[in-house]
C-alpha positions in Angstrom: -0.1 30.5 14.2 1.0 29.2 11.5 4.2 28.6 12.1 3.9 27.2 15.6 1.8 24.5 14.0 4.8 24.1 11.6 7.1 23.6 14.3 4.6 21.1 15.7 4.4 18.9 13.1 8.2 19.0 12.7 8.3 17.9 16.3 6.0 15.0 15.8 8.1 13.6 12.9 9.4 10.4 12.6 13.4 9.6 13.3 15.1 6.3 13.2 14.8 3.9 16.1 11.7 6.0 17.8 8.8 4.5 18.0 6.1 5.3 16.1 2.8 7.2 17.7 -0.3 4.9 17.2 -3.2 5.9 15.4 -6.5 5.1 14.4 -8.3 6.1 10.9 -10.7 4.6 9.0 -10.4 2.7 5.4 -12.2 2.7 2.6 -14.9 0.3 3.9 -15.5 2.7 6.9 -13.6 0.3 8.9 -11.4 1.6 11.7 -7.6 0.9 11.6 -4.9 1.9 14.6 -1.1 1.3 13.4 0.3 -1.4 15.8 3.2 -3.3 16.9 2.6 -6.0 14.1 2.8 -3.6 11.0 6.3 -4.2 9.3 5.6 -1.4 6.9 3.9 1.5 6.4 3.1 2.9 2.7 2.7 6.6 2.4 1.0 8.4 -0.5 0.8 12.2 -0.3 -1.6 12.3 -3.2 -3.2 10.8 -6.1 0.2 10.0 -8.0 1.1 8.0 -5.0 -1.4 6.1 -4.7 -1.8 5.7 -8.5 1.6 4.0 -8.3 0.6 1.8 -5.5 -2.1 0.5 -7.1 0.1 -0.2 -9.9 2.3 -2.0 -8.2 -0.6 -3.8 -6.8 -1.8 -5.1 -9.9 -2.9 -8.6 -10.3 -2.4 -9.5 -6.6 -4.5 -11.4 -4.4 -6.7 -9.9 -1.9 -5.3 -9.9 1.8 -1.5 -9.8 0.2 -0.2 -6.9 1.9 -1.9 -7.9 5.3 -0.4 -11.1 4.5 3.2 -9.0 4.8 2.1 -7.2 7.7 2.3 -3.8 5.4 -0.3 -0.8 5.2 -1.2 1.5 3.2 -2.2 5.1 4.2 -3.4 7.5 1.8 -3.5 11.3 2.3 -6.5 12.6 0.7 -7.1 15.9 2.1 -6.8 17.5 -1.0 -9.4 15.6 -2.6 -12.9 17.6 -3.3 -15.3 16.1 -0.6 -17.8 15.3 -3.6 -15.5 13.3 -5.8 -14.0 11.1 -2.9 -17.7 10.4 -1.2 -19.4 10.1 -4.7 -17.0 8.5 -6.8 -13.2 7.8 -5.5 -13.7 6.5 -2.4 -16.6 4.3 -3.6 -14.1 2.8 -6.8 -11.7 2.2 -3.6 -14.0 -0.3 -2.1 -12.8 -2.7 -5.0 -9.4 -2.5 -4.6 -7.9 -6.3 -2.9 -6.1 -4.3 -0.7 -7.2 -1.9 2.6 -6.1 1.8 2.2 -6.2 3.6 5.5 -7.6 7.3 4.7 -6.0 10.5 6.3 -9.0 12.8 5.4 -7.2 15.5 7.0 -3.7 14.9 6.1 -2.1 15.2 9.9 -1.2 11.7 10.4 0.4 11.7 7.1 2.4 14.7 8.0 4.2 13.1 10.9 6.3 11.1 7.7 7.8 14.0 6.0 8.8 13.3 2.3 8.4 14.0 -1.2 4.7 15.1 -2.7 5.6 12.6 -5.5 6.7 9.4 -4.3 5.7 6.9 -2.4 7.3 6.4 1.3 8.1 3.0 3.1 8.6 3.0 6.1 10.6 -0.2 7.9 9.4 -0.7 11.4 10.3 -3.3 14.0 7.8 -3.5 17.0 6.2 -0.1 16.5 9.9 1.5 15.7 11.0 3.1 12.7 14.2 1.3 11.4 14.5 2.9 8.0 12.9 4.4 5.5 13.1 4.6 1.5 11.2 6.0 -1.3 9.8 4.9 -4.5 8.7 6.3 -7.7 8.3 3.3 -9.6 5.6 0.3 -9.2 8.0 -2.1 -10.6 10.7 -1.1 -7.8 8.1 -0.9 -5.2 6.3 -4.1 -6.3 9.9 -5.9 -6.1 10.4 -4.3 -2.7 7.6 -6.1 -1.6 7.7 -9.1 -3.1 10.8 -9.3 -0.7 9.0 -9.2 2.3 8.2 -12.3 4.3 4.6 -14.0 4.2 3.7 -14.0 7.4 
């Protein structure tokens, strides 16, 4: 059982030039959020190191600037304890300036394989994936995005 569901995640992955399968989770606020055509990049953090290094390289910047880049942010955070992300990480999310999309069960997250400790970008163009890169520094990643055009 196990293994079939490995092969089915591996199916479900992400390759260059397909186009990515819409979904909808919510964020932090409770609000709903479905991945569509307009997203230019998609941020993946696997766990708290990740997101840790997004937030980093999130410091000091205004609220609405990733939406203003047409970039999102989706955290995995299956493997935080249910009490700690209801009682207190979730809750210190809703400051954040920025919208973090919350895979609560990790399978969304799992359709962009890559490495536990880094942070994944993902280039799309009209719901395709063009390219991806990864990033284990907020300075790098913070420069990546100050790249990006204001839209």
């Amino acid at each position: 059982m196990l293994l079939l569901s490995a092969f089915s995640m591996l199916a479900q992955a992400a390759n260059i030039g397909e186009r990515l399968t819409p979904w909808t989770l919510n964020d932090q606020h409770d609000q709903a959020y479905t991945l569509d055509e307009k997203t230019r990049v998609l941020l993946v953090a696997r766990n708290m190191d990740g997101s840790k290094l997004v937030k980093a390289a999130l410091e000091n910047q205004a609220k609405g600037y990733l939406e203003a880049r047409n970039v999102v942010f989706l955290a995995d955070v299956q493997r935080m304890p249910s009490l700690i992300g209801k009682f207190i990480a979730i809750p210190a999310m809703r400051d954040y300036s920025y919208r973090v999309v919350l895979d609560r069960d990790g399978t969304v997250a799992a359709q962009y394989p890559g490495a536990e400790d880094k942070v994944l970008w993902l280039q799309l163009e009209s719901g395709k994936l063009m390219s991806q890169q990864e990033f284990s520094s907020a300075d790098e990643l913070r420069a990546a995005l100050e790249k990006l055009p204001v839209q």
